[in-house]
C-alpha positions as CSV (number, residue, x, y, z in Angstrom):
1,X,32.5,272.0,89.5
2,X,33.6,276.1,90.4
3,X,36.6,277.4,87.6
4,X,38.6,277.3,90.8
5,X,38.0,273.2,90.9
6,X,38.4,273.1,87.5
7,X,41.4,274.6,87.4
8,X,43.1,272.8,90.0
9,X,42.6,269.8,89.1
10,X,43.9,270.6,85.5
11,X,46.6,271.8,86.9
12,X,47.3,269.3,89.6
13,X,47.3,266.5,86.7
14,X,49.9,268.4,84.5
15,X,52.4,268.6,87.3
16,X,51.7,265.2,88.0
17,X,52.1,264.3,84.3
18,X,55.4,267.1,84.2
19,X,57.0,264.9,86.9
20,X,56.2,261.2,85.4
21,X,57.0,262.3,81.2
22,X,58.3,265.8,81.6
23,X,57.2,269.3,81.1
24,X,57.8,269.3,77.4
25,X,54.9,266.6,76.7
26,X,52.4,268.2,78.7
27,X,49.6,270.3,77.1
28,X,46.4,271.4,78.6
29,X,44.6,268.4,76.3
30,X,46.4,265.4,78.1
31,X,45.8,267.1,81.7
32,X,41.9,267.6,80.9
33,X,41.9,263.7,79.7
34,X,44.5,262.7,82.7
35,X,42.1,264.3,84.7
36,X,38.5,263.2,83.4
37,X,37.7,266.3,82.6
38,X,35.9,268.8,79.8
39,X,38.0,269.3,76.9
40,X,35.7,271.8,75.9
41,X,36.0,273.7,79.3
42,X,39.7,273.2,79.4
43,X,39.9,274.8,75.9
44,X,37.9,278.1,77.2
45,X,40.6,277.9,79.9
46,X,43.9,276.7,79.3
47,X,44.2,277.9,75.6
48,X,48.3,277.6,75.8
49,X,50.4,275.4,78.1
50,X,51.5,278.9,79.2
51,X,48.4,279.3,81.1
52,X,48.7,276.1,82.9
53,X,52.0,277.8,84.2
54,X,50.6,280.8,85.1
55,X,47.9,279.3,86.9
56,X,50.1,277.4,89.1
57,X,51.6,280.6,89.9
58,X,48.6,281.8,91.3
59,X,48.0,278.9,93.3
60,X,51.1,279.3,94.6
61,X,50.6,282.7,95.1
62,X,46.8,282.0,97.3
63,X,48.6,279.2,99.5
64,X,50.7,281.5,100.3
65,X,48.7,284.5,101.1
66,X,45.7,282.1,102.8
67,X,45.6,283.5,106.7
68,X,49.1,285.9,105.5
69,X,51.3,286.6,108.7
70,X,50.0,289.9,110.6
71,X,51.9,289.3,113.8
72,X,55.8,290.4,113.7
73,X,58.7,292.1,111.7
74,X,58.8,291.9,107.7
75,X,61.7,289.9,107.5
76,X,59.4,286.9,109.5
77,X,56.5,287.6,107.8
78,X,58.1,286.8,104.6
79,X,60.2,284.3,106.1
80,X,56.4,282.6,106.3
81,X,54.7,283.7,103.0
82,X,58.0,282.4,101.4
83,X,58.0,278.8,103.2
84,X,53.9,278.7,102.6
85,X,55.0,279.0,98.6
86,X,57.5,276.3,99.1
87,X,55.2,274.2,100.6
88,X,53.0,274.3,97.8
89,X,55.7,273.4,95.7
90,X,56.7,270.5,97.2
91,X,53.4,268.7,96.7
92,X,54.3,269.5,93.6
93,X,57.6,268.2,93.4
94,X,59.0,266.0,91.0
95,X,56.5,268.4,88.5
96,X,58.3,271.2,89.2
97,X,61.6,270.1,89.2
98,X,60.9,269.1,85.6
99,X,59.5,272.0,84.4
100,X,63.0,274.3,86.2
101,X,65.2,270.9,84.4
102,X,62.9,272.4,80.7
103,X,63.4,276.0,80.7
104,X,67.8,276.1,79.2
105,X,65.9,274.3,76.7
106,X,62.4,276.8,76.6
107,X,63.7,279.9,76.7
108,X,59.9,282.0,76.2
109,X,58.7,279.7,78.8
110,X,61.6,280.6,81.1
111,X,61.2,284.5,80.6
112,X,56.9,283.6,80.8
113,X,58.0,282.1,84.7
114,X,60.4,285.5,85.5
115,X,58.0,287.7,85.1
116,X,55.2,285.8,86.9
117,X,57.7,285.1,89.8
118,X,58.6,288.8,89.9
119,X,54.6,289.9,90.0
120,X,54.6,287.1,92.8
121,X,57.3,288.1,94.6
122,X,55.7,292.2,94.4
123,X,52.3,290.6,96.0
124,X,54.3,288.9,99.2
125,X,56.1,292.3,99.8
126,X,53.0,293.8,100.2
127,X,51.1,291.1,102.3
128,X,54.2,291.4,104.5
129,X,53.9,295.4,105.0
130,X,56.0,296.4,102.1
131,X,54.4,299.4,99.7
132,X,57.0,298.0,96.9
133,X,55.8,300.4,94.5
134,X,57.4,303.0,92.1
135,X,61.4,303.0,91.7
136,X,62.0,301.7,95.6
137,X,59.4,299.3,95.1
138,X,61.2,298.0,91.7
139,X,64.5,297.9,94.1
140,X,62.6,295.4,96.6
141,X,61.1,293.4,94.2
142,X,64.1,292.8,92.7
143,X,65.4,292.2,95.9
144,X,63.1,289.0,97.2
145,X,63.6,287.8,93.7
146,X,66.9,287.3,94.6
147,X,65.8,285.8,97.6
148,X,63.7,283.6,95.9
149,X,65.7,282.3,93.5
150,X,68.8,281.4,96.1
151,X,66.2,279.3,98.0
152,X,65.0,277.8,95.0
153,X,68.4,276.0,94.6
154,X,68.3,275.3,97.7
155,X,65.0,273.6,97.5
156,X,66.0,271.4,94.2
157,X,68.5,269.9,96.4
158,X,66.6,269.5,99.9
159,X,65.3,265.5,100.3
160,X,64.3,266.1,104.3
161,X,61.2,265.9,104.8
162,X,60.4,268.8,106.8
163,X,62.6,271.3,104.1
164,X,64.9,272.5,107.0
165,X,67.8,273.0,104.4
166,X,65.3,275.3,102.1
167,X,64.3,277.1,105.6
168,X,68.1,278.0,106.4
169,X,68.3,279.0,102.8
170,X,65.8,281.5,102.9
171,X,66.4,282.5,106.5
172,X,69.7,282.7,106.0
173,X,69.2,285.1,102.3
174,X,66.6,286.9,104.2
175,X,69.1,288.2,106.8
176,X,71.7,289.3,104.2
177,X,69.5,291.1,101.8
178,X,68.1,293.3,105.3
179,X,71.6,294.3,105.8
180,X,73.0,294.7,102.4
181,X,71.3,297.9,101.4
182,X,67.6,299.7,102.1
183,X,65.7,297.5,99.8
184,X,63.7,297.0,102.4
185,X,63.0,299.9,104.9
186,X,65.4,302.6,103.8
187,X,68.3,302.2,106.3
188,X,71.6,301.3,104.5
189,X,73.7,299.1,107.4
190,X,77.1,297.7,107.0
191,X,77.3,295.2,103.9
192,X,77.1,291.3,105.3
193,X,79.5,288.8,103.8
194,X,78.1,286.8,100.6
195,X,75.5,284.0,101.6
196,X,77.3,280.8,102.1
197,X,76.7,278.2,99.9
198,X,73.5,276.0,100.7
199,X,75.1,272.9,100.3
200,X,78.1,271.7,98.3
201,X,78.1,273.2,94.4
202,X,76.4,270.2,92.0
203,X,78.5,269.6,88.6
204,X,75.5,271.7,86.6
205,X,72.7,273.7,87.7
206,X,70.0,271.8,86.2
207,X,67.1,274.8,86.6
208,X,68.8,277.3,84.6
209,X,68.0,279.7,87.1
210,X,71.3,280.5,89.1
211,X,74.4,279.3,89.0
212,X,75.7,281.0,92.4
213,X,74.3,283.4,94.6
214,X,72.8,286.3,93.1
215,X,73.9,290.0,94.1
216,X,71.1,291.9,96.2
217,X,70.7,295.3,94.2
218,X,71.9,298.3,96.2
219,X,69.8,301.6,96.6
220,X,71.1,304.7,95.5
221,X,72.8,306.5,98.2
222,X,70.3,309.4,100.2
């Protein structure tokens, strides 16, 4: 069995143990055993349940980016490496959702996932043209995270089966962060109205993450 292997499966069984017991009683120990694997291997590998985290990040991440978009403007091309992320996710599901129900509760854990989904988010403005590097490159980043995070809501509260309500979520954030401000490609336009809401407000925002739509950061004026 590759690392790769190895670490997929690891990580498959956590989220599938995440979603059955909850992210707080997973560890890297009862994912190795879950999944019939080497303890000794899995403790070379997954020395923290941190890393577990991190390493479904970069799964995410490689989903995503397998065959990237090449074909069309950035705003599609993200639109894709976005849904491709999702997608992973939601085979992932009910793992996930517990691990965004943990972090109020985990609050290393929570700053641990913010700055892996920011590194994330720097990778799929690049695959889809985007430099994103030095102050205009913080701008964007910061940018798609809020992106990200909108659709994120959006996704703890889709049940269809094809995610159309996280696809107008990000489609619909993608198209107000191009014509907020030049986070993007340097052209300030006319500010849109705020993104309407995805679907009617919950009673609590069990994730943590957001409680309403963030604001898209503005670029200083040329």
């Amino acid at each position: 069995m590759s690392d790769t292997e190895f670490d997929t499966a690891l990580v498959t069984a956590a989220f599938r143990l995440a979603g059955e017991q909850g992210w707080r009683k997973v560890n890297a120990v009862i994912a190795a055993q879950e999944a019939g694997l080497s303890l000794a291997v899995a403790r070379a590998r997954f020395p923290s349940r941190a890393v577990i985290l991190l390493r479904f990040g970069r799964l995410a991440d490689q989903a995503a980016l397998s065959d990237a978009p090449t074909e069309g403007s950035v705003r599609d091309k993200l639109f894709d490496l976005l849904m491709r992320r999702f997608d992973f996710l939601q085979s992932h599901r009910a793992g996930v959702k517990s691990l965004l129900r943990s972090l109020p509760m985990d609050p290393p854990m929570a700053l641990l996932l913010a700055c892996a989904s920011r590194r994330s988010m720097r990778w799929m403005l690049q695959a889809a043209g985007v430099t994103a590097t030095g102050p205009r490159g913080e701008l964007q980043v910061k940018g798609l995270m809020a992106v990200w995070l909108w659709a994120v809501r959006a996704w703890e509260r889709d049940e269809s089966d094809d995610l159309s309500g996280t696809m107008a979520a990000v489609d619909t954030a993608l198209q107000r962060a191009e014509q907020v401000a030049s986070w993007l490609d340097g052209h300030r336009e006319t500010k849109a109205p705020p993104v309407p809401p995805v679907s009617e407000p919950a009673e609590s925002d069990p994730s943590g993450l957001i409680e309403e739509p963030p604001p898209l950061p503005e670029a200083d004026e040329a």
